[in-house]
PLY file of the C-alpha trace (Angstrom):
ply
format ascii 1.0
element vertex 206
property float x
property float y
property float z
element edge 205
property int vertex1
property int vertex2
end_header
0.00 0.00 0.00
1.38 2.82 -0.97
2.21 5.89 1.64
-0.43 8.89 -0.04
-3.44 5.86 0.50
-2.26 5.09 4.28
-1.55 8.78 4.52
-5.37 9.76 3.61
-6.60 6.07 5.56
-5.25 7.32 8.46
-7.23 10.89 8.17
-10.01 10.97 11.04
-13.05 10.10 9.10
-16.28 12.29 9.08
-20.04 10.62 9.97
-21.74 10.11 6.65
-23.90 13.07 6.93
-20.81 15.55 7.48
-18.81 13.67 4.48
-21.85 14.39 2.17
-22.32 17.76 2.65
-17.94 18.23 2.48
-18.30 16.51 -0.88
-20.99 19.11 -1.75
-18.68 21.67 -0.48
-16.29 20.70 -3.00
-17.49 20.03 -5.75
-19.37 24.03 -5.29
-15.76 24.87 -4.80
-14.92 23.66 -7.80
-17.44 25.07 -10.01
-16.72 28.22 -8.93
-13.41 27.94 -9.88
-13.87 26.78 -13.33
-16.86 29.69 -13.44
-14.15 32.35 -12.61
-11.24 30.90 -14.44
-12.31 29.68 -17.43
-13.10 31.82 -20.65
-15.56 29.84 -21.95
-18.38 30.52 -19.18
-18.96 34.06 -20.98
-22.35 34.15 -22.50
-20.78 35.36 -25.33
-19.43 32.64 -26.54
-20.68 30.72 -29.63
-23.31 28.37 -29.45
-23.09 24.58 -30.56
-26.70 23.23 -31.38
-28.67 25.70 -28.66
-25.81 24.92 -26.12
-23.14 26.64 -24.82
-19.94 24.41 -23.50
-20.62 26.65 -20.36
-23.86 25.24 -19.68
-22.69 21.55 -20.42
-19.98 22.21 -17.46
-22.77 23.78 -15.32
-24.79 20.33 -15.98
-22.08 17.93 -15.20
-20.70 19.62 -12.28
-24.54 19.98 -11.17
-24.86 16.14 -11.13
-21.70 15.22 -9.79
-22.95 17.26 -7.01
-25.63 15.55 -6.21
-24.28 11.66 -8.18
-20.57 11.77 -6.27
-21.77 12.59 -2.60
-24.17 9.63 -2.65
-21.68 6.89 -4.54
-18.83 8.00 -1.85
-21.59 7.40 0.37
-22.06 3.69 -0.55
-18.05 3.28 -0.61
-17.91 4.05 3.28
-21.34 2.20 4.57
-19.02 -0.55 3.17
-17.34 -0.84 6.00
-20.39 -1.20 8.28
-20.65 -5.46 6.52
-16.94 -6.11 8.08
-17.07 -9.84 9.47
-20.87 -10.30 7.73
-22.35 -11.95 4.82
-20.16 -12.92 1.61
-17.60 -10.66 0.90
-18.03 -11.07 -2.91
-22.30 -11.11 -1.92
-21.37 -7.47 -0.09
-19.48 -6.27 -3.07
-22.36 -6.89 -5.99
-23.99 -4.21 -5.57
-20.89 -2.24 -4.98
-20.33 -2.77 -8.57
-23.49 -2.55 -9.49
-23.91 0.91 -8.04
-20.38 1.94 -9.74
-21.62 0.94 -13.31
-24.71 2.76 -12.74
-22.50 6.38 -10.92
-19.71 6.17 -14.01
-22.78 5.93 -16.75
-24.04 8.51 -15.61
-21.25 10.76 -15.23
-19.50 9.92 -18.59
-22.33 10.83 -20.38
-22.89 14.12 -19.11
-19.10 14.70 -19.47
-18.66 14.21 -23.10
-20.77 17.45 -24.06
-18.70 19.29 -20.97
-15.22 18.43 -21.56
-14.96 19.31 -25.57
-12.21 21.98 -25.06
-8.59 21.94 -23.80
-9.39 24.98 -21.25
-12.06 23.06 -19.87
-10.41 19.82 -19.12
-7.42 21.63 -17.53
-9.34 23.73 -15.70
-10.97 20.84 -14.18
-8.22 19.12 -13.46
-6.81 22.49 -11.90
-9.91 22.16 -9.74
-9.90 18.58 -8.95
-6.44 18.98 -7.39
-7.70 21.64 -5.30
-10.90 20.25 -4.12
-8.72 16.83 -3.54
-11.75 14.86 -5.41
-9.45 12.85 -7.28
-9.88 8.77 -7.71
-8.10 8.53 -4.50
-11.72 9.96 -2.74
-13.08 6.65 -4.28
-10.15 3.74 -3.93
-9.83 4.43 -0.75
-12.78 3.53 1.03
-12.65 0.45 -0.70
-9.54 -0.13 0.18
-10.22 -0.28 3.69
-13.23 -2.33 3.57
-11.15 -5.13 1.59
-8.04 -4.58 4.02
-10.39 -4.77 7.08
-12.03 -8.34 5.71
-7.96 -9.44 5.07
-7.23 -8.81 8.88
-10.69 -10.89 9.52
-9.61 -13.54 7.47
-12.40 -13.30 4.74
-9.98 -12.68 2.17
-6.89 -14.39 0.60
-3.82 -13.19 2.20
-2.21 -13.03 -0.93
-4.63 -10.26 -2.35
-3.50 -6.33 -2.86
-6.58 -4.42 -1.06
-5.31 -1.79 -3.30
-4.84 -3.29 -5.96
-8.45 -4.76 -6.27
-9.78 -1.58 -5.28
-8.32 -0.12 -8.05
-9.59 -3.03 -10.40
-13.03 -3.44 -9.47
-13.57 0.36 -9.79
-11.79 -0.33 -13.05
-14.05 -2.01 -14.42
-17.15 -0.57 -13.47
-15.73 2.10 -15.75
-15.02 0.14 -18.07
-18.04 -1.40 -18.49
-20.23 2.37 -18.30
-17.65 3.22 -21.14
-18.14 0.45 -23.66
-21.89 0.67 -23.42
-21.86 4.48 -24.18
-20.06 3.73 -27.24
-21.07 0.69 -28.74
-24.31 0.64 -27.17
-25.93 -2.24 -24.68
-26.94 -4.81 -27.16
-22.91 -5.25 -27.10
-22.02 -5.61 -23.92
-23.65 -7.88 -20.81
-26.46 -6.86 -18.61
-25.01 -4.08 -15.80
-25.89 -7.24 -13.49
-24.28 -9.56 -15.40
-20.98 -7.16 -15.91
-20.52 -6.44 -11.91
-21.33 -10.29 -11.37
-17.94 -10.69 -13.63
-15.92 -7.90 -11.83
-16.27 -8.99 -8.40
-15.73 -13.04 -9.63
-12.66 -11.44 -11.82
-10.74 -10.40 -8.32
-10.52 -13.55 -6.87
-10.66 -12.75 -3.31
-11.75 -15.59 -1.09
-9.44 -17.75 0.58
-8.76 -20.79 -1.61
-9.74 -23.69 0.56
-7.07 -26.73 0.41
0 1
1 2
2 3
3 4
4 5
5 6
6 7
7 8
8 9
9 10
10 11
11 12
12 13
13 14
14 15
15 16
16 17
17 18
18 19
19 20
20 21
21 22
22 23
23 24
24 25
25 26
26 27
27 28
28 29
29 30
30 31
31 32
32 33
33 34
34 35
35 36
36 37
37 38
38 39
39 40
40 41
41 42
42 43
43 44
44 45
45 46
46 47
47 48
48 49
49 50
50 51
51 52
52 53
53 54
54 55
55 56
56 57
57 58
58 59
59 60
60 61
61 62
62 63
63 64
64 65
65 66
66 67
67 68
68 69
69 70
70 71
71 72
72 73
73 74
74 75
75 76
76 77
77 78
78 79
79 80
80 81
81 82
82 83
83 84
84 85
85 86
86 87
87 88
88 89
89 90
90 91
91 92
92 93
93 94
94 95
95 96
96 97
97 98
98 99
99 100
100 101
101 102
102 103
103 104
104 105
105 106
106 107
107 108
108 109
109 110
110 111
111 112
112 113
113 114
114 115
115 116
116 117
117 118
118 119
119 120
120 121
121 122
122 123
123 124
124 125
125 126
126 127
127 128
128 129
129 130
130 131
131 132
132 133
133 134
134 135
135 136
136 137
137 138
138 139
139 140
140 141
141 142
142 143
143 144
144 145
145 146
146 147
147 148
148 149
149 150
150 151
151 152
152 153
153 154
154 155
155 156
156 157
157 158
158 159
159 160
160 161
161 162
162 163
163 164
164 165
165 166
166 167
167 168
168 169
169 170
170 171
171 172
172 173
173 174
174 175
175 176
176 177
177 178
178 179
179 180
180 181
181 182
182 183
183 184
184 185
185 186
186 187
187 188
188 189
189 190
190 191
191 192
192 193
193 194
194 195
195 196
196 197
197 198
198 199
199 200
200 201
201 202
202 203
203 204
204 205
């Protein structure tokens, strides 16, 4: 585990309510950053088919308000099923959930992020607001760390690692059906049925 993920494990953690309403915080934070730095917010800027790229950042930083408050949300009340159920059963809808948050997101990004000023001015903003992925892997990471030291899952498994994977391929998976469309791709149940069975977790009985 690297030392920035035990760094931010190891910061005192807010009750759900409080981290909700920080995340809120933020993410205002960092529209009104992008409002007052970037150029393209002017409402004189040229339209493209009745929109301006303005209003497509105003609409994707209005749902990740409200989308990336409630998906952290389910990442943390992870760690309330320590010691109970299946680990891979407690997971499902984990990935289920992700699929569902990254669809969403990605497709209200593609209108949004269509110039160079934009995208680094979000990522400007992202740095600030410290809403990177690391605000996502990492309660994850402790949930699957916290079932290692219970002995629900393999010794021999990277809690970071799989963390990083299964959120992975939820993206994945919202990606691929944008673009080639669902008939292409398995069911969202199906797909985070695949991701969780993909890590391998549970102890392999001798």
């Amino acid at each position: 585990m690297t030392a920035h993920v035990r760094a931010t494990m190891a910061t005192p953690h807010l009750d759900p309510h409080q981290k909700a309403q920080e995340t809120r915080r933020r993410v205002l934070e960092m529209a009104v950053f992008m409002k007052r730095e970037n150029p393209e917010h002017a409402p004189s800027y040229p339209r493209l088919r009745d929109n301006t790229p303005g209003q497509a950042v105003d609409m994707f930083l209005a749902l990740l308000q409200d989308r990336l408050p409630v998906w952290l949300r389910i990442l943390d009340d992870l760690m309330y099923l320590v010691g109970k159920g299946k680990v891979s059963d407690n997971l499902l809808p984990i990935a289920r959930a992700g699929i569902d948050y990254y669809s969403e997101v990605q497709s209200a990004a593609l209108p949004a992020f269509t110039s160079p000023t934009v995208t680094v001015r979000f990522r400007e903003a992202m740095r600030d607001t410290e809403l990177g992925p690391m605000s996502e892997v990492v309660p994850l990471t402790e949930y699957l760390a916290a079932e290692q030291r219970a002995g629900r899952i393999s010794p021999e498994v990277d809690p970071l690692a799989s963390a990083r994977l299964l959120l992975a391929g939820c993206f994945r998976h919202a990606y691929y059906e944008m673009f080639v469309g669902v008939d292409f791709v398995p069911s969202r149940d199906d797909s985070a049925e695949e991701i969780v069975r993909e890590l391998r977790l549970e102890p392999q009985r001798a």
